[in-house]
Every structure is written in structure tokens, then in C-alpha cells.
PDBQT receptor file of N, H, CA, C and O in Angstrom, charges set to zero:
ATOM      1  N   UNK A   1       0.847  -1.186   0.000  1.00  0.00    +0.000 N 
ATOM      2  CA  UNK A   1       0.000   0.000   0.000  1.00  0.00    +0.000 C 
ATOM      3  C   UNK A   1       0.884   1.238   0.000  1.00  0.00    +0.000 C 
ATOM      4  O   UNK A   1       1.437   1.608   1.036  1.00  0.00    +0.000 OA
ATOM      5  N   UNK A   2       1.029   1.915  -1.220  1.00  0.00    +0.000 N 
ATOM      6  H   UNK A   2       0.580   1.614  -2.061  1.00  0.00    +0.000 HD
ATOM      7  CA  UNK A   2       1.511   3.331  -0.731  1.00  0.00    +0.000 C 
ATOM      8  C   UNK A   2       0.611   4.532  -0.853  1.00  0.00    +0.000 C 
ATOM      9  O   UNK A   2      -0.203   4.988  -1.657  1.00  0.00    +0.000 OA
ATOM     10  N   UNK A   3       1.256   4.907   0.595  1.00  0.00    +0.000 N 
ATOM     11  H   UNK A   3       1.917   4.537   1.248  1.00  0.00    +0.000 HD
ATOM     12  CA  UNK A   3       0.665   6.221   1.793  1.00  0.00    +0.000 C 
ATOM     13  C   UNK A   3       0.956   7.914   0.595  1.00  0.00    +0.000 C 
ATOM     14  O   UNK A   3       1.823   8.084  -0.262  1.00  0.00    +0.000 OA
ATOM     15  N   UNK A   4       0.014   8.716   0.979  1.00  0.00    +0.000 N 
ATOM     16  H   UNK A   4      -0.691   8.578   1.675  1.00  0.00    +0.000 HD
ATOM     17  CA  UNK A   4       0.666   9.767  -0.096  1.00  0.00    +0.000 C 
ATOM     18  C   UNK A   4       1.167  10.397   0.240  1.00  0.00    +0.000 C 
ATOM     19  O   UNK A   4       1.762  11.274  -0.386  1.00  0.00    +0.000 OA
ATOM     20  N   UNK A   5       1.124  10.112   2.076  1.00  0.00    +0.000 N 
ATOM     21  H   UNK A   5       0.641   9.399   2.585  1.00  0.00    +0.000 HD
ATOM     22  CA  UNK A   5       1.912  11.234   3.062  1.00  0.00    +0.000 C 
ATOM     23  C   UNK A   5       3.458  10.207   2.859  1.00  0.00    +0.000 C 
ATOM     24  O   UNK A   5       3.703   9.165   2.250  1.00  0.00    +0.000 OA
ATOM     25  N   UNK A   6       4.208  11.084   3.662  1.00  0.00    +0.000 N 
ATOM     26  H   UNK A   6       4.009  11.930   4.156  1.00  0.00    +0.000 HD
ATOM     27  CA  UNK A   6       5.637  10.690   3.770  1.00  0.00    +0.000 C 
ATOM     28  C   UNK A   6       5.396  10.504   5.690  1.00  0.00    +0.000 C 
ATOM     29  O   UNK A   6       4.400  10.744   6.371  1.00  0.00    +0.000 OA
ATOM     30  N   UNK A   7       6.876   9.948   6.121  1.00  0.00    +0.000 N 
ATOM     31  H   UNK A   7       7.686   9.753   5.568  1.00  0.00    +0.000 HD
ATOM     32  CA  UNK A   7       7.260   9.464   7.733  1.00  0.00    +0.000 C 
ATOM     33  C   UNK A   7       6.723  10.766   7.921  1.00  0.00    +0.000 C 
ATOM     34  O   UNK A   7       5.536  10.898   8.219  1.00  0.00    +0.000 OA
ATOM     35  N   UNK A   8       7.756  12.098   7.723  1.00  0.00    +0.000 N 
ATOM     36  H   UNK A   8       8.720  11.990   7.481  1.00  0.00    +0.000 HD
ATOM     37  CA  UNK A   8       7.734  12.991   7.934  1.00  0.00    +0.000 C 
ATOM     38  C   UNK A   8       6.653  14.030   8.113  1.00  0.00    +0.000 C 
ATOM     39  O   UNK A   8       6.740  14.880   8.999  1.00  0.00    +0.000 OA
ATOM     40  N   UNK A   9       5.691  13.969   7.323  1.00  0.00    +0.000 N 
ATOM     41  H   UNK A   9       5.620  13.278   6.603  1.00  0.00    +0.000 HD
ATOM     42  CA  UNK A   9       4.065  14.341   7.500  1.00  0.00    +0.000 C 
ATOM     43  C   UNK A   9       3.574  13.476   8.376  1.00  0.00    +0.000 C 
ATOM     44  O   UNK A   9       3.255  13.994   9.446  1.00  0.00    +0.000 OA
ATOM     45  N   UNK A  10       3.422  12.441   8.293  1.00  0.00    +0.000 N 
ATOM     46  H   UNK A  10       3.682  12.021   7.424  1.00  0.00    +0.000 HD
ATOM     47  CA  UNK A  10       2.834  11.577   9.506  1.00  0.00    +0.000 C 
ATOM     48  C   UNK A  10       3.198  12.590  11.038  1.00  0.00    +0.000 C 
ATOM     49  O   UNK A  10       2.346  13.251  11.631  1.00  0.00    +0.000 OA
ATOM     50  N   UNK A  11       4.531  12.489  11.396  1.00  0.00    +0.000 N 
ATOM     51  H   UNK A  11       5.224  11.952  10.914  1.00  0.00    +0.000 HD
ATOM     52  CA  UNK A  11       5.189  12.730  12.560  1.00  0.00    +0.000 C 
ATOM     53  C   UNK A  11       4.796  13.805  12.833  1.00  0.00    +0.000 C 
ATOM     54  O   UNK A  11       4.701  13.794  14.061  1.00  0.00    +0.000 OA
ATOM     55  N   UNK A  12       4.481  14.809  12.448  1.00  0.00    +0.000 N 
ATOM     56  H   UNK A  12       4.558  14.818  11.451  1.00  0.00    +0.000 HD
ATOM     57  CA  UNK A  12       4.167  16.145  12.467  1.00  0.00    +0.000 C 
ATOM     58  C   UNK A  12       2.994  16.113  13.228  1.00  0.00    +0.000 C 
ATOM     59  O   UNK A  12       2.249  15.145  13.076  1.00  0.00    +0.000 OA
ATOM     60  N   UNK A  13       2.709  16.953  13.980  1.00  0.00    +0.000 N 
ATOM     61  H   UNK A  13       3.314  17.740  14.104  1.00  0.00    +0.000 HD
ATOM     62  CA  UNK A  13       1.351  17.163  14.506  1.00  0.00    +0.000 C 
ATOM     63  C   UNK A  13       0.668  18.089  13.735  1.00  0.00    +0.000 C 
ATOM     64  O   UNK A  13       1.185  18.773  12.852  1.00  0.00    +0.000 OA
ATOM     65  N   UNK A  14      -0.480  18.110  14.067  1.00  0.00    +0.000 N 
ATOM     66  H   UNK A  14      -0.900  17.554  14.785  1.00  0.00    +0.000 HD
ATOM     67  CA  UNK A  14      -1.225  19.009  13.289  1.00  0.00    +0.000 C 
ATOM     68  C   UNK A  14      -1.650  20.332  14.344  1.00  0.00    +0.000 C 
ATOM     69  O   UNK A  14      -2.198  20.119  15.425  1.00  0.00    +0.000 OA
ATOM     70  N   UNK A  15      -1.315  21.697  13.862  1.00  0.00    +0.000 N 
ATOM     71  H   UNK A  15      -0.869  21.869  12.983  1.00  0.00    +0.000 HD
ATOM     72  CA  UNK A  15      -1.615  22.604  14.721  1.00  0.00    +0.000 C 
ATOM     73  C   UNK A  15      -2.675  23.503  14.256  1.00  0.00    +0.000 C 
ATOM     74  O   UNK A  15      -2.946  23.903  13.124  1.00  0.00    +0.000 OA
ATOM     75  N   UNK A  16      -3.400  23.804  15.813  1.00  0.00    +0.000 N 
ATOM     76  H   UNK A  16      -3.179  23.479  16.733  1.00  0.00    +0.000 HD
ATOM     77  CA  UNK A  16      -4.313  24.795  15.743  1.00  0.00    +0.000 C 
ATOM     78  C   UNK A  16      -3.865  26.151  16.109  1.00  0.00    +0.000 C 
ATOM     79  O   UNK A  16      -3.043  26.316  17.011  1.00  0.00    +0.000 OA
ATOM     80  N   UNK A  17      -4.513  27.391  15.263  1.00  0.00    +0.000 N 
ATOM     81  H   UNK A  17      -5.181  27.258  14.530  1.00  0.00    +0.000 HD
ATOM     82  CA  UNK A  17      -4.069  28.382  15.804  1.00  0.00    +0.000 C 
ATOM     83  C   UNK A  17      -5.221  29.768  15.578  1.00  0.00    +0.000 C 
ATOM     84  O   UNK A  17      -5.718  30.395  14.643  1.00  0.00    +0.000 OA
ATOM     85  N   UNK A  18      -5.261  29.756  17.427  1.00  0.00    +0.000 N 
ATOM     86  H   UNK A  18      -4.857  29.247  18.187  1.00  0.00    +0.000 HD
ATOM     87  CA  UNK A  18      -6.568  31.143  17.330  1.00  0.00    +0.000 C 
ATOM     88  C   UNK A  18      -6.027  32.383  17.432  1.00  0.00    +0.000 C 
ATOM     89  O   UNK A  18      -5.170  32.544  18.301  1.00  0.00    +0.000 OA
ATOM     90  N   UNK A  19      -6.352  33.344  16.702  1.00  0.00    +0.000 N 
ATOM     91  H   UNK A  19      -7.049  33.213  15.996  1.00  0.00    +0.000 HD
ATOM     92  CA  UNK A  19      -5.190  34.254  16.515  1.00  0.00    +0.000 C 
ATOM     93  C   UNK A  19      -6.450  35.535  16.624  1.00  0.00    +0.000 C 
ATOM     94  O   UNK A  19      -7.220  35.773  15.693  1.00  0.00    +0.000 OA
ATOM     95  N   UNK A  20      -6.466  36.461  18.294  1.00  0.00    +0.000 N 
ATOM     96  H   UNK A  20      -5.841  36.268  19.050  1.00  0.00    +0.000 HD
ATOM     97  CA  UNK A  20      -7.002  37.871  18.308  1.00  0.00    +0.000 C 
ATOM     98  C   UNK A  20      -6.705  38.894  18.623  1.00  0.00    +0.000 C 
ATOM     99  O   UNK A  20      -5.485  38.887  18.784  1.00  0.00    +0.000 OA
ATOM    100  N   UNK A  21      -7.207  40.056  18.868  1.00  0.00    +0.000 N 
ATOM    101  H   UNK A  21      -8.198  40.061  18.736  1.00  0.00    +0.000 HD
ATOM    102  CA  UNK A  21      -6.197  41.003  18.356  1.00  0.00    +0.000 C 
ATOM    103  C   UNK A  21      -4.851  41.179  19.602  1.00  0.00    +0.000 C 
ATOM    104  O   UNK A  21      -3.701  41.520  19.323  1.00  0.00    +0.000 OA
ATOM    105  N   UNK A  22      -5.291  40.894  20.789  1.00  0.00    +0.000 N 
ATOM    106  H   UNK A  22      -6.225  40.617  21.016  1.00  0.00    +0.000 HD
ATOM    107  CA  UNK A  22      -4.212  41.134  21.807  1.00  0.00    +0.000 C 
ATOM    108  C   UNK A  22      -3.385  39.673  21.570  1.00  0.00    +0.000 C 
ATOM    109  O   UNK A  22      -2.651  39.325  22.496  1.00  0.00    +0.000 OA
ATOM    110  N   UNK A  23      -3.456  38.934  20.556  1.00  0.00    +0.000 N 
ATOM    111  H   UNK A  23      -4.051  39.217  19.804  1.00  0.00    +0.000 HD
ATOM    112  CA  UNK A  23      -2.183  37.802  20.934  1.00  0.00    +0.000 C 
ATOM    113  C   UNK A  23      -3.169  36.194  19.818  1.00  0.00    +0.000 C 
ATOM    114  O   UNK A  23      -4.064  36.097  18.978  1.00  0.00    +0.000 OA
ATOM    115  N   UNK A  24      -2.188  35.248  20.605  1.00  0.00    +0.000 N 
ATOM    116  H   UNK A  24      -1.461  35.327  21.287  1.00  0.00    +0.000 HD
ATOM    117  CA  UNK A  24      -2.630  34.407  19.616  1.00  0.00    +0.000 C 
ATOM    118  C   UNK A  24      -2.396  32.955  20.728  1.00  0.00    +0.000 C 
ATOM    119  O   UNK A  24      -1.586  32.779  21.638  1.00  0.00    +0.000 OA
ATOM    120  N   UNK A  25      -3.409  32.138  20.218  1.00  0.00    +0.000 N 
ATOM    121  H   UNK A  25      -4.068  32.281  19.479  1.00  0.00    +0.000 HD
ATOM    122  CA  UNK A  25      -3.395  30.795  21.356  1.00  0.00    +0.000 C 
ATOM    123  C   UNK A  25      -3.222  29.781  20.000  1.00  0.00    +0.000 C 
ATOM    124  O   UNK A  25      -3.896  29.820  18.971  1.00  0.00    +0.000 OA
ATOM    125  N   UNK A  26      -2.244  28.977  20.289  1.00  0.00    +0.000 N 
ATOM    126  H   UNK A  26      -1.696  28.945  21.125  1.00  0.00    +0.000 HD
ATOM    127  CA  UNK A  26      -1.785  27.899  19.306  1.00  0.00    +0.000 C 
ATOM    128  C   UNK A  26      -1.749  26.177  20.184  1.00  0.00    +0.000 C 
ATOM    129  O   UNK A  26      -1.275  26.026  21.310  1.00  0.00    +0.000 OA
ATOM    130  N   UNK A  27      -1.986  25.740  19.859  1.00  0.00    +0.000 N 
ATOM    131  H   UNK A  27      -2.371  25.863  18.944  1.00  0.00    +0.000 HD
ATOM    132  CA  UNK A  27      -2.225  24.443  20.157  1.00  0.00    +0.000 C 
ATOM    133  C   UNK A  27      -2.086  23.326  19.161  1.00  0.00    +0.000 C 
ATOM    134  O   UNK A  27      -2.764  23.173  18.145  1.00  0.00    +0.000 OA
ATOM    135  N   UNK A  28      -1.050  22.522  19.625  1.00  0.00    +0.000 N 
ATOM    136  H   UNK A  28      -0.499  22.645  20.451  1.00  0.00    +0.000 HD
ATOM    137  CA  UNK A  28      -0.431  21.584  18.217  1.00  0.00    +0.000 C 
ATOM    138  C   UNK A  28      -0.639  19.839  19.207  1.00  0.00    +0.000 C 
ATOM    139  O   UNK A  28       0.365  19.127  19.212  1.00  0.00    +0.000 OA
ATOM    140  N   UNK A  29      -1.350  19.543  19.622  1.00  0.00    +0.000 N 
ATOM    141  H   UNK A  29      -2.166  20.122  19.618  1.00  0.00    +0.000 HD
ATOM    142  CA  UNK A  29      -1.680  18.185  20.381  1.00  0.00    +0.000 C 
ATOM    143  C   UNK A  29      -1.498  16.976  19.830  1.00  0.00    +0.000 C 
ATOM    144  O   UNK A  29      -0.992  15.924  20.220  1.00  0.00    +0.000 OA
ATOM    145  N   UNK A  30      -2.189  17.464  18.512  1.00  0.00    +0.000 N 
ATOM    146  H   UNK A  30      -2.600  18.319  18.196  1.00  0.00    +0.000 HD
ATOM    147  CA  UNK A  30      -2.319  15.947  17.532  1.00  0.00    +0.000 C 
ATOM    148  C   UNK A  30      -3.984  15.523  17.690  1.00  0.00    +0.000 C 
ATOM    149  O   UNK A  30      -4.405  14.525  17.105  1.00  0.00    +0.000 OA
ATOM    150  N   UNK A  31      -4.794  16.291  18.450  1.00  0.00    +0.000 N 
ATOM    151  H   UNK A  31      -4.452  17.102  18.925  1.00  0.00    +0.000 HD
ATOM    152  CA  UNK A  31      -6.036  15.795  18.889  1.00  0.00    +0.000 C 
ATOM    153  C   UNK A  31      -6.408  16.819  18.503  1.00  0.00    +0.000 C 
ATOM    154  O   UNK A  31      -5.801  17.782  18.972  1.00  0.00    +0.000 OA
ATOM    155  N   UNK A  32      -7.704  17.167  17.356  1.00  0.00    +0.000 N 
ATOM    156  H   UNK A  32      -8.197  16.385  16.975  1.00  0.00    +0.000 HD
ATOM    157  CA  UNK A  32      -8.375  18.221  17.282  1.00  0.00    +0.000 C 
ATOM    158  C   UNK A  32      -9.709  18.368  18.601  1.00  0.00    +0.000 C 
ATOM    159  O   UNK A  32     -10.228  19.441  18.908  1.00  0.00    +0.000 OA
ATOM    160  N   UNK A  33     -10.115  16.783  19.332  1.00  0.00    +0.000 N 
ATOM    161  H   UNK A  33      -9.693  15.911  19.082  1.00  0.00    +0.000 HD
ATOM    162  CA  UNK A  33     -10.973  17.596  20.468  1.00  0.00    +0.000 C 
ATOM    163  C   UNK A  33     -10.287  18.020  21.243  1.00  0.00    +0.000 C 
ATOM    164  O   UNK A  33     -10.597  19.171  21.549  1.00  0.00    +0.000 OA
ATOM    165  N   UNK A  34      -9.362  17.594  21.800  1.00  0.00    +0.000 N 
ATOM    166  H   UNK A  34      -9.110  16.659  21.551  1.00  0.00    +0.000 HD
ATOM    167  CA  UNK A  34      -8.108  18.275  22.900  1.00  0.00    +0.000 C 
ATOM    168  C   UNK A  34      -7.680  20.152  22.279  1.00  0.00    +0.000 C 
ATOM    169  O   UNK A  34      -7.625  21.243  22.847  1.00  0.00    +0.000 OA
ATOM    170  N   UNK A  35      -7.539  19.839  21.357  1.00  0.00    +0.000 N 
ATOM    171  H   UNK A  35      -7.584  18.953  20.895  1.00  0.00    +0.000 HD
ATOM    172  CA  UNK A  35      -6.952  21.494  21.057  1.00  0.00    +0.000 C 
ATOM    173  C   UNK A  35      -8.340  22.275  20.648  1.00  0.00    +0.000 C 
ATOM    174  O   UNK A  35      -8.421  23.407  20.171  1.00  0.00    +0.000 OA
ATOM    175  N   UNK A  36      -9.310  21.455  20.932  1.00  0.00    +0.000 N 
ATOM    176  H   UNK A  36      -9.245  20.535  21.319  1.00  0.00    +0.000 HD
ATOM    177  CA  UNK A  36     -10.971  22.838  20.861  1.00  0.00    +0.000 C 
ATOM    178  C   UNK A  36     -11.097  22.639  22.097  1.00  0.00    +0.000 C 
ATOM    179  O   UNK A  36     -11.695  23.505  22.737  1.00  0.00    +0.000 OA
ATOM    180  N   UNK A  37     -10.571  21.433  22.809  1.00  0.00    +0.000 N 
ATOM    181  H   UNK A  37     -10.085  20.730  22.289  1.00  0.00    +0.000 HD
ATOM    182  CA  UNK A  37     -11.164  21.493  24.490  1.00  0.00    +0.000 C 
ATOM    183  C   UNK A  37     -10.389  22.785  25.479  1.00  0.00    +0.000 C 
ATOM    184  O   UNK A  37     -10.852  23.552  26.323  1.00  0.00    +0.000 OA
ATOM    185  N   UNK A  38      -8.675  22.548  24.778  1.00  0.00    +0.000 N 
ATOM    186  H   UNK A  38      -8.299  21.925  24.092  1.00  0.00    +0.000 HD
ATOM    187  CA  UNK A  38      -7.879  23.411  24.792  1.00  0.00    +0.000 C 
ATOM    188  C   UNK A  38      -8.160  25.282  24.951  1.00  0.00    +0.000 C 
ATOM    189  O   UNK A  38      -7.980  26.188  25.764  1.00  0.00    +0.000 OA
ATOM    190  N   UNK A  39      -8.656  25.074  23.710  1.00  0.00    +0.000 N 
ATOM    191  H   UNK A  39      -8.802  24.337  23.050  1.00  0.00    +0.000 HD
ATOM    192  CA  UNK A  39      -9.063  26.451  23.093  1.00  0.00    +0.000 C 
ATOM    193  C   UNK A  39     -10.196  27.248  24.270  1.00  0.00    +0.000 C 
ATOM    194  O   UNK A  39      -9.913  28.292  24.858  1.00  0.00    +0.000 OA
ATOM    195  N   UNK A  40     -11.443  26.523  24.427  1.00  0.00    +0.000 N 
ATOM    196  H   UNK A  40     -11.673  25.675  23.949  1.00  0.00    +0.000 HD
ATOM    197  CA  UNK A  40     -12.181  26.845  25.034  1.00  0.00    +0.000 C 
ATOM    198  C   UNK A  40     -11.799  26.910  26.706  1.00  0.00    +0.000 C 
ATOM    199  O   UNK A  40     -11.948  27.749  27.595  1.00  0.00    +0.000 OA
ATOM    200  N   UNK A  41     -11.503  26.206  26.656  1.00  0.00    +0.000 N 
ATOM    201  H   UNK A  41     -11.382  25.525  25.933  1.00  0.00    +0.000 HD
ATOM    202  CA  UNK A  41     -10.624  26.389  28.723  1.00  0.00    +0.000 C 
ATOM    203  C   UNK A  41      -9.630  27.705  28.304  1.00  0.00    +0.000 C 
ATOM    204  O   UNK A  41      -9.243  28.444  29.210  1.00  0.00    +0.000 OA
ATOM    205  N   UNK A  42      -9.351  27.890  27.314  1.00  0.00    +0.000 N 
ATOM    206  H   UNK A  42      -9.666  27.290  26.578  1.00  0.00    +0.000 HD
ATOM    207  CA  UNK A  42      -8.330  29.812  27.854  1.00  0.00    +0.000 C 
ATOM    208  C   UNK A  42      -9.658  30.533  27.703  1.00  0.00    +0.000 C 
ATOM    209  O   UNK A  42      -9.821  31.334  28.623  1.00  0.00    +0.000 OA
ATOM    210  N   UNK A  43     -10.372  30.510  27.081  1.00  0.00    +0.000 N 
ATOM    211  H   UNK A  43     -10.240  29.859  26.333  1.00  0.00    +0.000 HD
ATOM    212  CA  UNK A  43     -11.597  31.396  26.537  1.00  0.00    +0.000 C 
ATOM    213  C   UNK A  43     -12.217  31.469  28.009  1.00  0.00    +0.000 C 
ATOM    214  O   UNK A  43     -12.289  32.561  28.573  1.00  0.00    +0.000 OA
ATOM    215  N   UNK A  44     -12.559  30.571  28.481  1.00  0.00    +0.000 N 
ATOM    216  H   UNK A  44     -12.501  29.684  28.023  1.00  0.00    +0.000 HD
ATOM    217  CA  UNK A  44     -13.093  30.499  29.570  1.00  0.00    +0.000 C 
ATOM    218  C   UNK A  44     -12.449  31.187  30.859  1.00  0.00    +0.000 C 
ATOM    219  O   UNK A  44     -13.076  31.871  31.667  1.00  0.00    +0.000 OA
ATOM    220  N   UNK A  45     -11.206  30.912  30.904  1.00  0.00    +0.000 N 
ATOM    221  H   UNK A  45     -10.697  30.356  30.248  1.00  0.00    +0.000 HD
ATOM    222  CA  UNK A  45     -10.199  30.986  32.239  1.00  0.00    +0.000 C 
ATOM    223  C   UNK A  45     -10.396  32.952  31.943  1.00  0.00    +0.000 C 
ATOM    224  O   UNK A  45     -10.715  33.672  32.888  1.00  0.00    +0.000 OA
ATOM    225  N   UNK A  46     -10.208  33.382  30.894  1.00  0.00    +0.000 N 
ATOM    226  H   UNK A  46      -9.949  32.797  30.126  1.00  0.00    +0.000 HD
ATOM    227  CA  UNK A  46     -10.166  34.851  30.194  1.00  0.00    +0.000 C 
ATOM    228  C   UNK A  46     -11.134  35.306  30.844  1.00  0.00    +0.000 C 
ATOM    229  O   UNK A  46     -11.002  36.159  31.722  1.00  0.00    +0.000 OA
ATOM    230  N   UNK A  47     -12.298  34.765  30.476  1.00  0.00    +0.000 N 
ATOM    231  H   UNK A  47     -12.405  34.072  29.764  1.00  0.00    +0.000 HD
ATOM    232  CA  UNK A  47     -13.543  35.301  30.660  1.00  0.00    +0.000 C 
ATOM    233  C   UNK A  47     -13.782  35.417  31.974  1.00  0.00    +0.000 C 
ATOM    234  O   UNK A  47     -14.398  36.436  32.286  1.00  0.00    +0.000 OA
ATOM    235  N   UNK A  48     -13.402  34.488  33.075  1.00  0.00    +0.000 N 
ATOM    236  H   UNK A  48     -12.901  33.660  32.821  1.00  0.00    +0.000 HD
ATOM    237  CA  UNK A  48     -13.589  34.499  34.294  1.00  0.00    +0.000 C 
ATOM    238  C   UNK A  48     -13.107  35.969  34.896  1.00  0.00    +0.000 C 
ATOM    239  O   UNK A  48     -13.695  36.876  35.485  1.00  0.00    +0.000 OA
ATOM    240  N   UNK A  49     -11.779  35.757  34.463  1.00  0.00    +0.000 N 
ATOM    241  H   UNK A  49     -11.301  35.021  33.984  1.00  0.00    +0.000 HD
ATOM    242  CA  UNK A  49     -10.700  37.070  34.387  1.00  0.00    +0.000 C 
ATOM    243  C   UNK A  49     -10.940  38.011  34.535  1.00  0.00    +0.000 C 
ATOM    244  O   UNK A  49     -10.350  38.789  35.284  1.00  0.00    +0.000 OA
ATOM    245  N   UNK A  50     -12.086  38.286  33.723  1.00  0.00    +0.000 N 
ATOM    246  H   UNK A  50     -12.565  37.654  33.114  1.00  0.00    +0.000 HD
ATOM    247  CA  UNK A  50     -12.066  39.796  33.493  1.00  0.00    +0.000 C 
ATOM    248  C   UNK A  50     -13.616  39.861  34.539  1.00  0.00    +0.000 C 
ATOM    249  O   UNK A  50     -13.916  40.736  35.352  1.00  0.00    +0.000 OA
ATOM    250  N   UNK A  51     -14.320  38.739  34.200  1.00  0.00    +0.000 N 
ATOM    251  H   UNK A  51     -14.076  38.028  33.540  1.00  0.00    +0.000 HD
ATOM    252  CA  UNK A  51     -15.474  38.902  35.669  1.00  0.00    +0.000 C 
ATOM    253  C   UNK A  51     -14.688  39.240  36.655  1.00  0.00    +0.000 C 
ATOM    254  O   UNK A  51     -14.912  40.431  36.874  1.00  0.00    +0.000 OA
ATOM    255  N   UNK A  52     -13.902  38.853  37.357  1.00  0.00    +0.000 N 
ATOM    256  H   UNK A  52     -13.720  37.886  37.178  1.00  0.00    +0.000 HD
ATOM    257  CA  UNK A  52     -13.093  39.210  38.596  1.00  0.00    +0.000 C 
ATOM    258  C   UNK A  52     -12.389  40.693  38.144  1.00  0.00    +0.000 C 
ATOM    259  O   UNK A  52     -12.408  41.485  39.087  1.00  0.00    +0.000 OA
ATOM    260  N   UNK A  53     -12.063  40.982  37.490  1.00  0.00    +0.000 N 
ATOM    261  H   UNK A  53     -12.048  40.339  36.724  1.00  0.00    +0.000 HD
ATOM    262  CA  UNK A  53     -11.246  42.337  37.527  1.00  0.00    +0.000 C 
ATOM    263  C   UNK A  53     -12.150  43.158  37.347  1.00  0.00    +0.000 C 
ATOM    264  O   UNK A  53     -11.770  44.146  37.975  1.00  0.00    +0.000 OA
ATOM    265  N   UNK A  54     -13.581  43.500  36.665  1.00  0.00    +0.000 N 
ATOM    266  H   UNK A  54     -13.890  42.698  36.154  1.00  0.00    +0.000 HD
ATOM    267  CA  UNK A  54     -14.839  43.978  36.644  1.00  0.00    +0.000 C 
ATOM    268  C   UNK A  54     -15.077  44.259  38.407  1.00  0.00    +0.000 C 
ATOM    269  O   UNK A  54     -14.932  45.214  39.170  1.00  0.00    +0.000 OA
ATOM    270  N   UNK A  55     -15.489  42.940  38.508  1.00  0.00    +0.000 N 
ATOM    271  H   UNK A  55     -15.608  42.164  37.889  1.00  0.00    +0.000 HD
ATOM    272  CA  UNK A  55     -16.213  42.781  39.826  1.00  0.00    +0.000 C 
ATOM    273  C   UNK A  55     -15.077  44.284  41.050  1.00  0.00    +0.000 C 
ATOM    274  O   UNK A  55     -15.493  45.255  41.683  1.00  0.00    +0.000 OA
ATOM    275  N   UNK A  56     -13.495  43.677  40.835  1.00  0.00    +0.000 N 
ATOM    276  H   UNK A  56     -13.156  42.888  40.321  1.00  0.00    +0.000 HD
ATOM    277  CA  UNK A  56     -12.862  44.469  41.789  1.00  0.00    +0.000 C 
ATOM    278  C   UNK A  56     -12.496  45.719  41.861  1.00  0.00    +0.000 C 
ATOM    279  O   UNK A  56     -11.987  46.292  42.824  1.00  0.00    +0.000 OA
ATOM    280  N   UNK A  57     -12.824  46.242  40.574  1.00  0.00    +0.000 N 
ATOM    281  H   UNK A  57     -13.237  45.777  39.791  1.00  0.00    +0.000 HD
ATOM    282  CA  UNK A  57     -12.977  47.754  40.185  1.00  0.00    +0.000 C 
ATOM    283  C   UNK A  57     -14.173  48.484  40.286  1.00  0.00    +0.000 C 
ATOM    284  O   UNK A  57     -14.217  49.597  40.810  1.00  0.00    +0.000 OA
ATOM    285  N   UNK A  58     -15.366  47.777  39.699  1.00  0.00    +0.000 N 
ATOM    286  H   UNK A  58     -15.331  46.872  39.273  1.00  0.00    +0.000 HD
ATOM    287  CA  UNK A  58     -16.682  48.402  40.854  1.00  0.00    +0.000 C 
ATOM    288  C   UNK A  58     -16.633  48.580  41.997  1.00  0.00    +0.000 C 
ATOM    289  O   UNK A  58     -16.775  49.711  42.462  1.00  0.00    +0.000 OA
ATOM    290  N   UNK A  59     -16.357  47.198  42.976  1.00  0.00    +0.000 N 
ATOM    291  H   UNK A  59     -16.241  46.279  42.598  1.00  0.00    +0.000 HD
ATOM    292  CA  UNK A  59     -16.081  47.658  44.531  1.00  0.00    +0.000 C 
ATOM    293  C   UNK A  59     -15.391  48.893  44.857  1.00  0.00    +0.000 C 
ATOM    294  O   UNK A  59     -15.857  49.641  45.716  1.00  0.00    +0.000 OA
ATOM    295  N   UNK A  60     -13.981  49.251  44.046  1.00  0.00    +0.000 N 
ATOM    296  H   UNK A  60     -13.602  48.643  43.348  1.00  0.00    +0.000 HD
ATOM    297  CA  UNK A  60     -13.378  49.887  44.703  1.00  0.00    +0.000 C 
ATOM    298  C   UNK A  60     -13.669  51.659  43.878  1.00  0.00    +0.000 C 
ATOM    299  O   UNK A  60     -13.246  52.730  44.312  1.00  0.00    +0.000 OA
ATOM    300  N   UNK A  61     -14.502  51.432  42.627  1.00  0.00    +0.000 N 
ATOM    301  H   UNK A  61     -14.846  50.561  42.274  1.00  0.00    +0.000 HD
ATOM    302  CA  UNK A  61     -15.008  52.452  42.708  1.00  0.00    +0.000 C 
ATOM    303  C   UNK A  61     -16.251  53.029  43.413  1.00  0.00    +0.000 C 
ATOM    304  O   UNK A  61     -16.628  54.197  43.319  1.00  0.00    +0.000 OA
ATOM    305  N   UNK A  62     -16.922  51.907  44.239  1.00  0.00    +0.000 N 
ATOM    306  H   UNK A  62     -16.616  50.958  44.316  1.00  0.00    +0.000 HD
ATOM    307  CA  UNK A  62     -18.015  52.601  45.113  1.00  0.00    +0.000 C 
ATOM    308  C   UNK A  62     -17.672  52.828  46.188  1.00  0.00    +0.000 C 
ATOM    309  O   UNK A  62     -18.328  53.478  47.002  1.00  0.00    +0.000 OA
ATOM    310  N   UNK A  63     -16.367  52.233  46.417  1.00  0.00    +0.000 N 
ATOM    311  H   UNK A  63     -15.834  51.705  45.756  1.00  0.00    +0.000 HD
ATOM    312  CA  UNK A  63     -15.734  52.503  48.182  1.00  0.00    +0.000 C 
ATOM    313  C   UNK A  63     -15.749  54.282  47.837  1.00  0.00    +0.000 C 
ATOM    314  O   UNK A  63     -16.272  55.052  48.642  1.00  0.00    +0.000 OA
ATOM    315  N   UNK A  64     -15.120  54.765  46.576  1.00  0.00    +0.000 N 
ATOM    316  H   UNK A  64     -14.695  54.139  45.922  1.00  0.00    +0.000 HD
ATOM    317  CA  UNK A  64     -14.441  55.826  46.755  1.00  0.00    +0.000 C 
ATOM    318  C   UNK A  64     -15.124  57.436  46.579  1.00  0.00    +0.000 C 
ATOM    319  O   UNK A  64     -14.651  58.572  46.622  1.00  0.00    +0.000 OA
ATOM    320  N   UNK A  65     -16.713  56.762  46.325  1.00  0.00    +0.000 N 
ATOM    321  H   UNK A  65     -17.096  55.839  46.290  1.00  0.00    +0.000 HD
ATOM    322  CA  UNK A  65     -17.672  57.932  46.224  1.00  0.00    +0.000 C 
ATOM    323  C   UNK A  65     -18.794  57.763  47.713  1.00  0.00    +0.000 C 
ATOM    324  O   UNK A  65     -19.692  58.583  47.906  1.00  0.00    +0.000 OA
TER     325      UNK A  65
């Protein structure tokens, strides 16, 4: 049976790459659900992020009026 890939393509992983405007998240696993499971856990961890930095800048702008 010949393959049309080569060793060398085989070996390679295959990479993902989310690219916005502050930066870029790349993920090369070899697993496309791992690198969307990937993807979505920074999206998420981000998002939390900025709930908490929201949340601690209201507080401390109502302390200050």
C-alpha cells in the first residue's frame, strides 16, 4: 500500500491556531478535540478574568464615592 503522506508528514502534529487582536493561542496536540477542548478552557479561564477584575474595580469604585 503506498501512503501519499511521507514518515515525515505523519510525525508532524497538526496545529491549531486562534489568533485575536491582543495575541494568539496555538495548540499543536495531535487531537483536534483536545486542542478545541484546549481552546475553550483559555476562553473560559479569560472570561472568568475579566469577571473578577470587573467585579474588583466596581467595589473599589463605590468605596471611593
Amino acid at each position: 500500500m503506498n501512503d501519499s503522506l511521507t514518515h515525515e508528514e505523519m510525525a508532524m502534529p497538526k496545529k491549531m491556531r486562534l489568533e485575536i487582536p491582543v495575541g494568539a493561542i496555538e495548540s499543536d496536540s495531535g487531537s483536534h478535540a483536545l486542542d478545541i477542548l484546549s481552546v475553550i478552557f483559555v476562553i473560559f479561564v479569560l472570561y472568568i478574568g475579566k469577571k473578577l477584575i470587573d467585579k474588583f474595580f466596581n467595589w473599589i469604585l463605590k468605596e471611593d464615592k
